[in-house]
One Martini backbone bead per residue (centre of mass of N, CA, C, O) as a GRO file, in nm:
protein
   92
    1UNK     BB    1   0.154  -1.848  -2.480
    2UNK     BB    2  -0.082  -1.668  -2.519
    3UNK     BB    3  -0.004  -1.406  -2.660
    4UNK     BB    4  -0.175  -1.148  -2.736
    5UNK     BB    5  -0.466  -1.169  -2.691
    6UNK     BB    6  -0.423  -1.271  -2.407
    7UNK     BB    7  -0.329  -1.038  -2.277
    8UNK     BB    8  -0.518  -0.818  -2.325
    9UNK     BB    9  -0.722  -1.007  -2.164
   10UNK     BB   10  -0.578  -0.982  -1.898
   11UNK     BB   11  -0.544  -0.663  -1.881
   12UNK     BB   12  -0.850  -0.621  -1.870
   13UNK     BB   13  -0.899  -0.768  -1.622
   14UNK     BB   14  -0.677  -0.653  -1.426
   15UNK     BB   15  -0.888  -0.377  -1.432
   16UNK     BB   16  -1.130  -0.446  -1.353
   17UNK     BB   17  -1.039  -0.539  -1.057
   18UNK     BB   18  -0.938  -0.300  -0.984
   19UNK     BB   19  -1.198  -0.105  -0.995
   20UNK     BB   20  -1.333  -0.280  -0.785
   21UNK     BB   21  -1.118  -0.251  -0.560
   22UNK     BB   22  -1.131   0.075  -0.549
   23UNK     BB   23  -1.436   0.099  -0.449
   24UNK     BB   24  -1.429  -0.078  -0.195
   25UNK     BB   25  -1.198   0.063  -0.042
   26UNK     BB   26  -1.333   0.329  -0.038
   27UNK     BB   27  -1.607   0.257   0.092
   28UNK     BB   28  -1.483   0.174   0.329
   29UNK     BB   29  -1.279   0.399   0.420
   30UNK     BB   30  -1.571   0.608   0.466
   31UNK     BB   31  -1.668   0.411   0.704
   32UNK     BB   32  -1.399   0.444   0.896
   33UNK     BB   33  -1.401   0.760   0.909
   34UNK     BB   34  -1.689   0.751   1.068
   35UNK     BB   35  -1.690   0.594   1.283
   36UNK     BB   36  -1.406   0.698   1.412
   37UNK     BB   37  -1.336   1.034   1.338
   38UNK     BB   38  -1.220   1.111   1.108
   39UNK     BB   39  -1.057   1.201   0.838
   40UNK     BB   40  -1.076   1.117   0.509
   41UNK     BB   41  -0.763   1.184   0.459
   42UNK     BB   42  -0.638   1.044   0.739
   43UNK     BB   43  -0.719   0.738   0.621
   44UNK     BB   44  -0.583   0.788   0.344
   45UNK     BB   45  -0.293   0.782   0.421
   46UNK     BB   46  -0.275   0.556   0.612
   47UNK     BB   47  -0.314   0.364   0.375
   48UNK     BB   48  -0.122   0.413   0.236
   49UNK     BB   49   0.129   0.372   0.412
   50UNK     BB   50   0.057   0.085   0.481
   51UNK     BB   51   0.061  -0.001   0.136
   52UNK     BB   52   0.392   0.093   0.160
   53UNK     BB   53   0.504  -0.075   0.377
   54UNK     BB   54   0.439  -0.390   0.392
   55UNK     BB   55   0.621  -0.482   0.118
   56UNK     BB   56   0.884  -0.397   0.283
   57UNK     BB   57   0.840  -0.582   0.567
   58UNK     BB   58   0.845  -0.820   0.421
   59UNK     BB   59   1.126  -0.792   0.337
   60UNK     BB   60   1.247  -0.765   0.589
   61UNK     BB   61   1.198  -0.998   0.720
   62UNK     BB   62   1.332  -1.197   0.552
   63UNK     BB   63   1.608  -1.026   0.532
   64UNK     BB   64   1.640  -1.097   0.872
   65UNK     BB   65   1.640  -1.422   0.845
   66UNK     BB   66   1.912  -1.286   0.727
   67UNK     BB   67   2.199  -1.221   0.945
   68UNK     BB   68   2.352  -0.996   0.750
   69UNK     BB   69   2.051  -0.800   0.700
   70UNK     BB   70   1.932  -0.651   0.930
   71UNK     BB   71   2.000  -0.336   0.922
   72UNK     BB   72   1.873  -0.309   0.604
   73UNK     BB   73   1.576  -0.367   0.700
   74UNK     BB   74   1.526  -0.157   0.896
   75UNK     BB   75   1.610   0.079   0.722
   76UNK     BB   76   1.390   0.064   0.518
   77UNK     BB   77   1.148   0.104   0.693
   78UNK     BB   78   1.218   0.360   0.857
   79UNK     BB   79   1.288   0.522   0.571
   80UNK     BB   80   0.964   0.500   0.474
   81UNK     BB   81   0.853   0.590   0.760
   82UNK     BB   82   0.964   0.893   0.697
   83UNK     BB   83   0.900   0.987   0.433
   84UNK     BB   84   0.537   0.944   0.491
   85UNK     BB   85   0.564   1.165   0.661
   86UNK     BB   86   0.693   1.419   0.566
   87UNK     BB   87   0.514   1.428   0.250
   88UNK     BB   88   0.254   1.498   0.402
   89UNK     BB   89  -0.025   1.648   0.428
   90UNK     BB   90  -0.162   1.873   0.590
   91UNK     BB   91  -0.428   1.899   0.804
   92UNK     BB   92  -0.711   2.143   0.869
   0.00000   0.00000   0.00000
């Protein structure tokens, strides 16, 4: 429908939108850390962990809406952030 030129240019915006967003997100993360006194990094993580599970939440949530996979929704979530636990590495 767009064409080749047209995602192209999408691609292009949609890399635009996205550095200017990481750029907000860490402004944010180390005035986060600074305010709290955690150390950059377990900010750094929290945000992680916490990004990478609301996306898994919210499917679970759905999925639990539907009483036959409540299980599967529950593990899920469960083995994200037990996975997000274990893999990260400790600071010092």
């Amino acid at each position: 429908m767009l064409g080749l030129w047209g995602n192209v240019l999408v691609l292009f915006g949609a890399l635009v939108v996205l550095a200017k967003a990481s750029d907000v997100a860490i402004n944010n993360s180390v005035k986060v850390a600074d305010i709290t006194g955690f150390g950059r990094t377990t900010v750094g993580f929290i945000l992680v962990a916490f990004s990478t599970s609301l996306p898994e939440l919210l499917v679970s949530v759905f999925a639990a809406i539907r009483q036959e996979s409540v299980g599967v929704a529950v593990g899920n979530v469960l083995g994200s952030n037990i996975v997000n636990i274990c893999l990260s590495p400790v600071e010092k």
